[in-house]
N, C-alpha and C positions, 0 to 999 in steps of 0.2 A: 580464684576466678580471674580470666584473661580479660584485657579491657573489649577483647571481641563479645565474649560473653556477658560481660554486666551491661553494655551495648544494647544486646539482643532483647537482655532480660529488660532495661528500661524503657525499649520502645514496646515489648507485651505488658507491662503495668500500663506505659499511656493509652494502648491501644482499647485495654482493659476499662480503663478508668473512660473512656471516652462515650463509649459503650455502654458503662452504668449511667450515665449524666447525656448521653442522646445527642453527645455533642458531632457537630460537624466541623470540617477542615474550614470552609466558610467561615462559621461561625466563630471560632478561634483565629482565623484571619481579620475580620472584622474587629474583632475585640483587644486587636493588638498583638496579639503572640507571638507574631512573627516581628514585628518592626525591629529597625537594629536597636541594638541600648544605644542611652541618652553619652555623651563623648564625658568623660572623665572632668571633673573642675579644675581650672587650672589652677596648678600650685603656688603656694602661697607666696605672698612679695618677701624679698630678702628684708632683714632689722634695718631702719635706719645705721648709717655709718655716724658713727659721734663725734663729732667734728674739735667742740666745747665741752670743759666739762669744771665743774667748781669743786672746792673741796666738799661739799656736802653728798655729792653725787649727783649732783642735777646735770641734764645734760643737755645739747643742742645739735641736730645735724647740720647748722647752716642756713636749712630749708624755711622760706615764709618768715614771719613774723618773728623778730630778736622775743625771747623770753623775758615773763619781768626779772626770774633771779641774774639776767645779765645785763637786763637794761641799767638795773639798779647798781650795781657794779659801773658799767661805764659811766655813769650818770654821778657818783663819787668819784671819778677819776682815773679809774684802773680801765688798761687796754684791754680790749675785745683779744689781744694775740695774748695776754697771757694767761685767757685760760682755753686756748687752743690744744689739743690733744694731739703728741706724737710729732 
């Protein structure tokens, strides 16, 4: 089947179908049918980039508030730069 004809053939089911259910153009306006679709969401924010990171695997982008596994660290004596990533 051409996509002319499966075309054809789904506007005589809707026409079909309209017919059984009484419906009108109106009516199906009204109710929304036509309105454009809703725009797509926008795609998801990229992973933080990890700035910090300790041997355990915890890690930090930088962002907001020092984490306690780093605070605790600095706070014994060890620089914030050595466990800078990269």
């Amino acid at each position: 089947m051409t996509a002319k004809t499966e075309r054809a053939a789904a506007i005589r089911w809707i026409q079909a179908e309209m017919a059984d259910y009484g419906l009108t153009m109106e009516e199906l306006e009204a109710a929304g049918c036509f309105d454009p679709p809703p725009p797509p969401p926008p795609p998801p924010a990229p992973p933080p980039v990890v700035c910090y990171r300790n041997a355990a695997g915890q890690s930090w982008d930088g962002q907001g508030e020092m984490p306690d596994w780093l605070r605790r660290a600095v706070n014994a004596g060890q620089s914030v730069e050595f466990f800078r990533v990269g």
